[in-house]
C-alpha positions as CSV (number, residue, x, y, z in Angstrom):
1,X,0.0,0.0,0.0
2,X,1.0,3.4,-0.7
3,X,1.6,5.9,1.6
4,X,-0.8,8.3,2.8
5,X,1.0,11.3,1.5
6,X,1.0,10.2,-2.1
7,X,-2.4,8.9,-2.0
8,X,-5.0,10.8,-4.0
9,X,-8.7,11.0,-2.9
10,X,-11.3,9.6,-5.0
11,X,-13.4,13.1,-5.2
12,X,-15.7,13.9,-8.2
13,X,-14.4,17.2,-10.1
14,X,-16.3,20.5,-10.3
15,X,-15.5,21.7,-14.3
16,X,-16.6,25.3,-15.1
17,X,-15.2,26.1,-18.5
18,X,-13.9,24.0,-21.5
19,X,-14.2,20.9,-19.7
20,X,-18.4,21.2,-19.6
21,X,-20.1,18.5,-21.3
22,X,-20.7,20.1,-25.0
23,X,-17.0,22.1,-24.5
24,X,-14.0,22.0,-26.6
25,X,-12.3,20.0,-24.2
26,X,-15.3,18.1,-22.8
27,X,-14.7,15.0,-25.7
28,X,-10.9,14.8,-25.1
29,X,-10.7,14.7,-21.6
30,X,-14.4,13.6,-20.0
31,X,-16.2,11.8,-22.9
32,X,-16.8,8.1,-22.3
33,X,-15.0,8.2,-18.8
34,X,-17.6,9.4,-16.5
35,X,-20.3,7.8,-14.4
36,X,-22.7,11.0,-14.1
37,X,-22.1,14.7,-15.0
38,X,-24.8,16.7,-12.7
39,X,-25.5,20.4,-12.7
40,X,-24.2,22.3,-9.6
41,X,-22.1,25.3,-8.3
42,X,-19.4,26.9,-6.3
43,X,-18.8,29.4,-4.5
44,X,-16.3,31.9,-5.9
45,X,-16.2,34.3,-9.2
46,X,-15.6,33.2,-12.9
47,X,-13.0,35.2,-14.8
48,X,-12.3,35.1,-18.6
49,X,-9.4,35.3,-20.9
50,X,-9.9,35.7,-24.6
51,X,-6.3,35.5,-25.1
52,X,-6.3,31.8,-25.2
53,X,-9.9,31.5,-24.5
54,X,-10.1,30.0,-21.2
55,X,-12.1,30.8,-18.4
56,X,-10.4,30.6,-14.2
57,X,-12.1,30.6,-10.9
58,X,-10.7,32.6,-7.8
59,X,-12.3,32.4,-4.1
60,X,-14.9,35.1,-3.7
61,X,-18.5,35.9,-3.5
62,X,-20.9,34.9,-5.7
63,X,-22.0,31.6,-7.7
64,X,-19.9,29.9,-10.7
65,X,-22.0,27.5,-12.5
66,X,-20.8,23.9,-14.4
67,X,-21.2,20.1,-13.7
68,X,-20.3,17.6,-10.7
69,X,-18.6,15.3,-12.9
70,X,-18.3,11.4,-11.5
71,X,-15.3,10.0,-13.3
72,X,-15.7,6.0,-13.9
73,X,-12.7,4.0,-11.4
74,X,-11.4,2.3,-14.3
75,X,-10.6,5.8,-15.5
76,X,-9.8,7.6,-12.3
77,X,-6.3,8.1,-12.1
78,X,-5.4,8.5,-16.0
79,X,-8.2,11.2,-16.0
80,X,-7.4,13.4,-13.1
81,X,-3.9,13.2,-14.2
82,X,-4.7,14.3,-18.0
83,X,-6.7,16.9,-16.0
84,X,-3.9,18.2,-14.1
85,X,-1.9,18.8,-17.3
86,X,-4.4,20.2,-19.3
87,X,-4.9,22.9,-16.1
88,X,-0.9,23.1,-15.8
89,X,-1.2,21.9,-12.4
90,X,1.8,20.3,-10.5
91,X,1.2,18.7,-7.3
92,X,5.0,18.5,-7.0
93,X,5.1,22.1,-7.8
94,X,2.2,24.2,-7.0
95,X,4.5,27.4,-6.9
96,X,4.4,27.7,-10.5
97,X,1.5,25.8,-11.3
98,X,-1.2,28.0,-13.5
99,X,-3.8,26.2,-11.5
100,X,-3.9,24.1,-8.4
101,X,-6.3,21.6,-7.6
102,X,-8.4,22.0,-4.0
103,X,-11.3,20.1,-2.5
104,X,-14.3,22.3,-2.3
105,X,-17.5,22.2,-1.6
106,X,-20.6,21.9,-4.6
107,X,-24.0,22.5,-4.3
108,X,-25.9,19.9,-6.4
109,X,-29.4,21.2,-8.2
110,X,-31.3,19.6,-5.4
111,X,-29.7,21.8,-2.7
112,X,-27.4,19.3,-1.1
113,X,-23.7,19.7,-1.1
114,X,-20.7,17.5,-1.5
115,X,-16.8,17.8,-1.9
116,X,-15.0,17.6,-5.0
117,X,-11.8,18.6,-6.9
118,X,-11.5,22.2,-8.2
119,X,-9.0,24.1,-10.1
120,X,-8.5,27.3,-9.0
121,X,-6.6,30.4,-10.4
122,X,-3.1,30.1,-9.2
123,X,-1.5,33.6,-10.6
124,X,-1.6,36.6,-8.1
125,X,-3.2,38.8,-10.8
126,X,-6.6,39.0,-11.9
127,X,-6.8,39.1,-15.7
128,X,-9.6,39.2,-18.0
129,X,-13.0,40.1,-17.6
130,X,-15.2,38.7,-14.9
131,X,-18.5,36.8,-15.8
132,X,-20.9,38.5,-13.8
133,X,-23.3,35.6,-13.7
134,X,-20.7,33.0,-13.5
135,X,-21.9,30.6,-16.4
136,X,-19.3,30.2,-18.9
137,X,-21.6,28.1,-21.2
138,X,-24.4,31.3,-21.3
139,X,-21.7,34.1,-21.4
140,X,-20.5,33.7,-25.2
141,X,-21.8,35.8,-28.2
């Protein structure tokens, strides 16, 4: 058995951006590998950046909208790692990682909550615009 230290929790993942079902990124990453995808939000505010075309979340008031995604065991581990380098997220090296990956906690459509993974901003700046209702999916055109 692995230490505890290296041991990753099994936690769904909260996506918000290109990684929603119907996304660019959605069929690369998340297509055919998940158990349930389920509508829900965070706390925090959504951010935008059309240089690249990527959306971020930082800590903060207000709602940011996307889907609880259940990622299949078989796929676990393969998928939360592709995740991680998609998001430029290093857990040996969170310092210069664009994102890092916390636990939070969702609200599901039905009003109850549950913890899951969630990559947030990493960069001390804000940059972009901020999407006021925090759907990225609704905030285009």
């Amino acid at each position: 058995m692995a230490p505890a230290c290296t041991m990753i929790e099994h936690l769904p993942v909260f996506v918000y951006g290109t990684l929603r079902p119907g996304e660019k990124n959605h069929p690369a990453y998340l297509a055919g590998r998940t158990l349930a995808e389920l509508p829900a939000s965070i706390s925090g505010q959504l951010y935008f950046v059309a240089d690249g075309g990527y959306p971020y979340v930082i800590e903060g008031e207000g709602r940011v909208w996307g889907e609880l995604i259940r990622i299949a065991p078989a796929h676990y581990t393969t998928t939360l790692k592709a995740l991680d380098a998609l998001e430029e997220y290093d857990p040996a090296n969170e310092k210069d990682s664009v994102y890092v990956r916390r636990a939070a906690l969702v609200r599901l459509a039905d009003g109850s909550e549950e913890r899951a993974w969630v990559y947030y901003w990493n960069c001390a700046q804000v940059v972009g615009r901020r999407i006021a209702g925090g759907d990225f999916k609704h905030s285009k055109g």
